[in-house]
C-alpha distance (Angstrom), angle and dihedral (degrees) to the residues before:
residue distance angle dihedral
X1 . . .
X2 3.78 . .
X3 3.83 90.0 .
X4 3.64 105.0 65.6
X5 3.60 91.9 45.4
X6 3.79 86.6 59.2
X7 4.08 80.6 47.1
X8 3.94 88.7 51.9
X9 4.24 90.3 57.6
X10 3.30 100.7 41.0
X11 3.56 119.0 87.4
X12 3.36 106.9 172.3
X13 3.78 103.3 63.6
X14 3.14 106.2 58.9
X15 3.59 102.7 112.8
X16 3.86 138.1 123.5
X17 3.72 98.2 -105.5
X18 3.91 95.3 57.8
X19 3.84 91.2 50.4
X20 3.67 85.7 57.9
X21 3.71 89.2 45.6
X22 3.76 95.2 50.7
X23 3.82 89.4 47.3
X24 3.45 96.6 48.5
X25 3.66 90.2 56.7
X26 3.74 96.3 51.9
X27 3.76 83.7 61.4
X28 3.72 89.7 50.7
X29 3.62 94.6 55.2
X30 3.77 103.1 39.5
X31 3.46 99.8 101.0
X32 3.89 101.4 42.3
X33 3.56 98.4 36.5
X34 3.99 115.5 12.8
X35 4.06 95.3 174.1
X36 4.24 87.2 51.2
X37 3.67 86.1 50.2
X38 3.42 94.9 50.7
X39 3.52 96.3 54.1
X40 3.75 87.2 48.7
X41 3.61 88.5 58.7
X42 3.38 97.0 49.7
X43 3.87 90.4 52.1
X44 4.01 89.3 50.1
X45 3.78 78.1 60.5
X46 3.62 109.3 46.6
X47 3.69 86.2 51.3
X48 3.91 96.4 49.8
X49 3.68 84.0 53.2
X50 3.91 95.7 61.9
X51 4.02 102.7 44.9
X52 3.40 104.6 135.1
X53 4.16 104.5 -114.0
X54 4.36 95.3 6.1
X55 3.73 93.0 109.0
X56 3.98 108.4 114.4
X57 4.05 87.0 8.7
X58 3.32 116.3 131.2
X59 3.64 103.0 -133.4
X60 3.91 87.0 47.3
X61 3.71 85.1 59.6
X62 3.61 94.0 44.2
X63 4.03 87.1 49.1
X64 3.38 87.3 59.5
X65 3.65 112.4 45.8
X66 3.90 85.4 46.7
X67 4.05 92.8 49.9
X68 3.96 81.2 51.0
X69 3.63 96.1 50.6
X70 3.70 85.5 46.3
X71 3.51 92.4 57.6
X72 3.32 101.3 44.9
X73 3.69 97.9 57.2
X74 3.58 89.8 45.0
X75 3.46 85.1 56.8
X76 3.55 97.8 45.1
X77 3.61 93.8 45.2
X78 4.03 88.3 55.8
X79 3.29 88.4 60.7
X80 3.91 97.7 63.3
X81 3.83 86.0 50.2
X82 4.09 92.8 57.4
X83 3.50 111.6 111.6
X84 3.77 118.8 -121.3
């Protein structure tokens, strides 16, 4: 996904605040566009991941599982919008 290779080279926000961000507007999207939100999710995630000094904390390990439950029912709900 395009967006966490842009999260990869940039340094500079990695922080707390835009994981929150990024997970906040997975949640906004869910309903009108679950694959979008998924990929939102996912981003929330790759961020959380590189914080400088999160590993073992546990809101970085909160951040995560809720970024992963995120995706998932993004995911899930993408799948009752496939056609067929």
């Amino acid at each position: 996904m395009e967006r966490v290779t842009t999260a990869d080279s940039r340094l500079r926000f990695r922080t707390r605040a835009l994981a929150e961000l990024l997970l906040a507007e997975s949640r906004r999207r869910v309903e009108a566009e679950p694959d979008e939100a998924a990929g939102w999710a996912e981003l929330a995630a790759a961020v959380g991941r590189r914080i400088p000094g999160a590993e073992g904390e546990p809101w970085a390990e909160d951040l995560a599982v809720r970024a992963e439950a995120q995706r998932t029912s993004a995911a899930l709900r993408a799948g009752e919008h496939a056609p067929g």
